[in-house]
N, C-alpha and C positions, 0 to 999 in steps of 0.2 A: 837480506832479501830471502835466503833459503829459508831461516828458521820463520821469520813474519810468513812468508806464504803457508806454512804448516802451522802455522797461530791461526790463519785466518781459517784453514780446512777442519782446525778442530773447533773452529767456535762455531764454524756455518752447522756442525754436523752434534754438535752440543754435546763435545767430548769436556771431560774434566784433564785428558790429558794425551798424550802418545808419547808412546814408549820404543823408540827405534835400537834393535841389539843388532842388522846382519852390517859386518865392517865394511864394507864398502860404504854404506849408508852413514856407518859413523862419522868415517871420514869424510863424506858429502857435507857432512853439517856443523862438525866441531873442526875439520882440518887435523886429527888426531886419529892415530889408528895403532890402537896399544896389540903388544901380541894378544893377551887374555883376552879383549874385549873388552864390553862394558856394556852400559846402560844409559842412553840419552833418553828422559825424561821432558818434554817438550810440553809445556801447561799456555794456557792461553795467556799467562802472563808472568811466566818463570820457566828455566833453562838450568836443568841442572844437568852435566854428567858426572856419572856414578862409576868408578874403576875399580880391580882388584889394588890391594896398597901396592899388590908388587910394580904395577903399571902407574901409581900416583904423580911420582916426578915429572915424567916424561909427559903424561899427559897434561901438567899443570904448565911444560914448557911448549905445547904446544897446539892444544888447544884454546880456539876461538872463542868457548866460552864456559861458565862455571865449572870446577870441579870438585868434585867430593871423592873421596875411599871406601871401602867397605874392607873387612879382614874374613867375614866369614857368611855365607847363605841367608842368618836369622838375619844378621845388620843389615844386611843389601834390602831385604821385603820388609826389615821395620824402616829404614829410610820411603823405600816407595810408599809405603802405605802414609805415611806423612804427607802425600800427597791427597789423600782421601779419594783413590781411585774407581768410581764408581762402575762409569762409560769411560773404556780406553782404547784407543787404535793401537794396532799391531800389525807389525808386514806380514804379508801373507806368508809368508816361510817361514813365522817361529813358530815353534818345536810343541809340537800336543805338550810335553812334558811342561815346558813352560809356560802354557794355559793354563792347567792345571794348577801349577805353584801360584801363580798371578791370584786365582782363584781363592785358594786355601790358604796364602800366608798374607796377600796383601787388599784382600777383599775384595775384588773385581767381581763385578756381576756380568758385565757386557763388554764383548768386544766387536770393533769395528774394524776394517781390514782399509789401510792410507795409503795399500800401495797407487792408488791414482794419482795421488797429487805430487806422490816421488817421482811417479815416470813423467809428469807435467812439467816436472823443474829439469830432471836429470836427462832427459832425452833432448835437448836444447842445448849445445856448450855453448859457456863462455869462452871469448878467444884466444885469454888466460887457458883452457881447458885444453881448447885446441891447439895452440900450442907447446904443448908437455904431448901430447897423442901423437903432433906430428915429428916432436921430437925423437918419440919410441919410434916411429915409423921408419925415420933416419939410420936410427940401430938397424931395424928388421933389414933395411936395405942392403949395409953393411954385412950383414949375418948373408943374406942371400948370395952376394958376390962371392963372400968366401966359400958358401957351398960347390957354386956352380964353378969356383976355381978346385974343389978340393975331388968333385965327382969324377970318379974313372971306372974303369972296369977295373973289379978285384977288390975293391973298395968295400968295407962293410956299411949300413946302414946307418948305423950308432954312432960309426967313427965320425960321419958328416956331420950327425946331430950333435955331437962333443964339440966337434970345430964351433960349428954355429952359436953355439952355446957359451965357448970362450968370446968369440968376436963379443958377443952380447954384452957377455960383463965388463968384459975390456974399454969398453965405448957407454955404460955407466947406467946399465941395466941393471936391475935389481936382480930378473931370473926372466927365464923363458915366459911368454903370456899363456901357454900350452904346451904340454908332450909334445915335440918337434915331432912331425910325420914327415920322415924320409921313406918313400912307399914305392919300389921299382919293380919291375916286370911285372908279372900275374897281379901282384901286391899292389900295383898303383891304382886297380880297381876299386880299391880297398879305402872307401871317403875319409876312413882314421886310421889308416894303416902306419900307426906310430913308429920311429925310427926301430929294427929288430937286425937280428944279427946273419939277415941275407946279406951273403955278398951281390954287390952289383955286377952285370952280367951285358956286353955288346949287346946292341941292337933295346936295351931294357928303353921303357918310357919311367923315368925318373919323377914323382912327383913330391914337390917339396912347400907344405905348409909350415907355415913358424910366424911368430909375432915376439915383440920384446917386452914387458913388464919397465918402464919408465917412472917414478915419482908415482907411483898407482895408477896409469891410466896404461893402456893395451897399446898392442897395436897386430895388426893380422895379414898377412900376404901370401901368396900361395904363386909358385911358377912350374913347369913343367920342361922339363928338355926330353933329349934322344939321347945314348950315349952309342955313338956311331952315325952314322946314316939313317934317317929313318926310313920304311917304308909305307907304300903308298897310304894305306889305312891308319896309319897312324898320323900321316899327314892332312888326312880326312878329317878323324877327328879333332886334332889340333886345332886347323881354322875353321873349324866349327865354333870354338868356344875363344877361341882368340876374337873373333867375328862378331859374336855373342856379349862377351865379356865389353870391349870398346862400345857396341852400342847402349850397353847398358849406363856405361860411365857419360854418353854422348848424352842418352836419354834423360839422365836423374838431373832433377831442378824440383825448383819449390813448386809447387802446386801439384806434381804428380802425387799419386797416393803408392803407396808402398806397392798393392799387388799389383796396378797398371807397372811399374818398372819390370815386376816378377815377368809378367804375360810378355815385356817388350824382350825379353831375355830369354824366355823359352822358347817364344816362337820360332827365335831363331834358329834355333836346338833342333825344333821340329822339322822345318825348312829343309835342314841337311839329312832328316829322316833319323834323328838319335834321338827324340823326343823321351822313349820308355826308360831312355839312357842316362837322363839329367833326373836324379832319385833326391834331388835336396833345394831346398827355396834358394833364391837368388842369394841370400845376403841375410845381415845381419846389423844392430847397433853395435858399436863398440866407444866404450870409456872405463870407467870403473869397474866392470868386468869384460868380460871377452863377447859375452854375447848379451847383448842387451836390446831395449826397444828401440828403433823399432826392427819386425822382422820384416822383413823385403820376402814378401810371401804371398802365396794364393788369400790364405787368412788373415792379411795384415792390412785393413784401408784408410792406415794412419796415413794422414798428408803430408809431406816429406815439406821441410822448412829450414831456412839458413841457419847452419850453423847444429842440426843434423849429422853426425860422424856415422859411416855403413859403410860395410863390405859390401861389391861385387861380384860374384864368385861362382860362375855356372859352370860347370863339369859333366862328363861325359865318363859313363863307367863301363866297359864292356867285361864281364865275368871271362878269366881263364884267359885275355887278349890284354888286358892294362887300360889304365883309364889317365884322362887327362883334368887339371883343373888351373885356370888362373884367376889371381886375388890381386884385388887392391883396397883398401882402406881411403874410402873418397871422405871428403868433407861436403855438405849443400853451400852454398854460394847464393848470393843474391839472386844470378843469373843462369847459375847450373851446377856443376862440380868439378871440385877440383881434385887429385890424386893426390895421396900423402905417401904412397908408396909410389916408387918411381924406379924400380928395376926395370930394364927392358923386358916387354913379352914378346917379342919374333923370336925364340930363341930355337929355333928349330927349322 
């Protein structure tokens, strides 16, 4: 189904071929994701991929569909050009340099950019997909508990993010899906305030972002505690975006468009008067990379459809006071959405 959908975009668009190198992509279409990379070749009526030898095996035992080797630069572009690559599609993110070589070694005259018909298949999972995400999700959950068991006063930053990090592998995570952001006091204003070697400090607002890396697909949550008592303005902005955050999980269902979710999230924000204070879009896609289509944004009037995997995620940053944010990893549903992260958020 993936590869025939990308046959039928190169033939409507009278390509003689596409050439997909970024790995995530790879492994969308072959089910193979060599460390080196490679080269999926995708013709309106052949499938070849192309691997360094050192990655040959591996990819011949796990790849979906053809493979071949190369040992060196000249082999890989006289293979391609075997193809008689006139008009070829390329994702938008390869590399001038590789335009360039396309150009000069395997005679390409024209390129066309496929990333539409990728984010048309990839922005859609199958429930296969979805669940390996809500697997990862499961880890993150895991990982979170242990944080919010390991956070005290005296605590370093890093030490939390190590913990999280072992939970993760422990429970059959590949690696972190991102630089864990343990971000407390001054610091939790800080939207990437990646885990650093402050100690945590009474009274701090602790903000902890983290997702787990599963079979290649993500997954992303984000909580926020007090360590102590909070007070009153911290309790402000808490259910500000506690308030914010649930309506948004309430809100999201198929037919909304992305930035109708955004506005139904911010408003909220605005409502409590933190409005200059929410500085990042609602949310995001998550699968095969961390952030993907769609964005749940002012800019994004993709129509949200089952089966759709997105973060939640509105926050509240006060500079030099601490900022708050809470995350979930929803799925679209027939009828709205469902959580795939499921740590408590009252936690304050």
């Amino acid at each position: 189904m993936r590869i025939k959908r990308l046959q039928e975009f190169i033939e409507e668009k009278e390509l003689d071929a596409a050439l997909i190198t970024a790995k995530e992509n790879l492994f969308y279409f072959t089910g193979s994701s060599p460390v080196l990379g490679g080269y999926l070749v995708v013709a309106p009526d052949d499938v070849l991929f192309i691997v360094p030898e050192l990655e040959y095996e591996e990819a011949r035992e796990t790849s979906k569909v053809p493979v071949d080797k190369f040992k060196t630069g000249k082999e890989l572009y006289e293979k391609l050009k075997g193809f008689k690559l006139t008009k070829l599609g390329i994702e938008g993110k390869t590399s001038f340099s590789t335009v360039q070589s396309l150009k000069e070694k395997a005679g390409v005259e024209d390129f066309v950019v496929v990333d539409d018909v990728i984010k048309e298949l990839r922005i859609i999972k199958t429930p296969e997909e979805i669940e390996v995400i809500k697997a990862a999700c499961e880890i993150a959950d895991m990982a979170m508990m242990a944080a919010l068991e390991e956070i005290s006063e005296g605590k370093r930053e890093r030490e939390i993010a190590a913990k999280m990090e072992y939970v993760m592998k422990m429970n059959g995570a590949e690696k972190t899906a991102f630089d864990t952001i343990i971000a407390s006091g001054w610091r939790s204003a800080l939207p990437h305030g990646v885990a650093s070697d402050k100690r945590i400090e009474k009274g701090d607002l602790v903000v902890i972002d983290e997702g787990a890396l599963y079979r290649h697909y993500h997954s992303d949550t984000t909580r926020t505690i007090v360590v102590g008592s909070p007070n009153e303005k911290q309790k402000d902005i808490y259910y500000a975006v506690l308030e914010a955050q649930r309506k948004g999980v309430e809100a999201a269902r198929p037919g909304i468009t992305a930035k109708e979710l955004d506005t139904i999230v911010r408003d909220v924000i605005k409502e409590y008067g933190y409005g200059d204070y929410f500085i990042h879009s609602t949310g995001h896609g998550v699968g095969l990379q961390i952030h993907e289509w769609p964005r749940v944004s002012q800019q994004d009037e993709t129509v949200l459809k089952p089966g759709m995997v997105i973060t939640i995620e509105p926050g509240i940053y006060l500079p030099k006071f601490g900022g708050v944010r809470i995350e979930d990893t929803v799925v679209i549903t027939e009828n709205g959405a469902r959580r795939l992260t499921k740590t408590e958020r009252e936690l304050i």
